[in-house]
Phi, psi and omega in degrees: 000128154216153182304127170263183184308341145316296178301332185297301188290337142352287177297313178301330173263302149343342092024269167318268175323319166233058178265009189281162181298167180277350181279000210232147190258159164240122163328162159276349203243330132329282196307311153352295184295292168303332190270356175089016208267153144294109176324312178286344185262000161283313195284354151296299188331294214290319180299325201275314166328318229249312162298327188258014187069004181295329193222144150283154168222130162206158195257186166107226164320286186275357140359148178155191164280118187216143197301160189240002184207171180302175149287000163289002208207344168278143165232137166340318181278349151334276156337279182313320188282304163329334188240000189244307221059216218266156184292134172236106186295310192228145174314316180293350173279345184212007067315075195285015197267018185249004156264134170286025189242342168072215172271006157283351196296152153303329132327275198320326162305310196281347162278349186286303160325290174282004202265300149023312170255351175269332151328276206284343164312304193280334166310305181288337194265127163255164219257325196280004195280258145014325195258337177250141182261135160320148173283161167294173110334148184266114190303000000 
């Protein structure tokens, strides 16, 4: 299983958004720019984000992007689903009628069992995880 290149950047502009004051908006073309995104391919991300209640949007003069709840209250999984949907390791994790071993396999716990826990990791990680920088060491 892996995520796609849409969800990373995803994550990267949330991210972004909540390292901002709760006050504060960003452009898109700024996130872009810093996170390193293709501007057309954020601006589907920001729509989709946008739909899923992750983010405010409003354009114009004072316009921009802004998290639409804290980064205490997003979790990563959130995020990865709005923009992948829901995670899946194996087909057989939420249909065992799509192994032909069924509920017999031998597999199947244990893709269910990890995916279960790759789950509630991303449940449990919150964007404010993310916001506080380690102090440096003192030279």
């Amino acid at each position: 299983m892996q995520i796609t290149r849409q969800a990373d950047y995803a994550l990267r502009a949330m991210i972004y958004l909540a390292k901002l004051d709760p006050t504060q908006r960003a452009a898109t073309s700024q996130i872009a720019e810093e996170q390193k995104i293709p501007p057309s391919f954020l601006a589907k991300i920001i729509s989709q984000l946008s739909i899923a209640g992750l983010i405010h949007t409003s354009r114009g003069a004072r316009g921009g992007v802004s998290m639409a709840r804290s980064p205490e209250e997003v979790s990563v999984l959130e995020v990865v689903e709005a923009i992948d949907g829901p995670i899946s390791l194996n087909d057989c994790t939420g249909d065992p009628s799509a192994c032909p071993f069924g509920e017999d396999c031998p597999l199947r716990p244990l893709w269910c069992e990890t995916q279960a826990e790759l789950i509630d990791r991303l449940r449990k990680t919150n964007f404010a995880s993310f916001v506080t920088v380690p102090a440096k060491l003192a030279a």
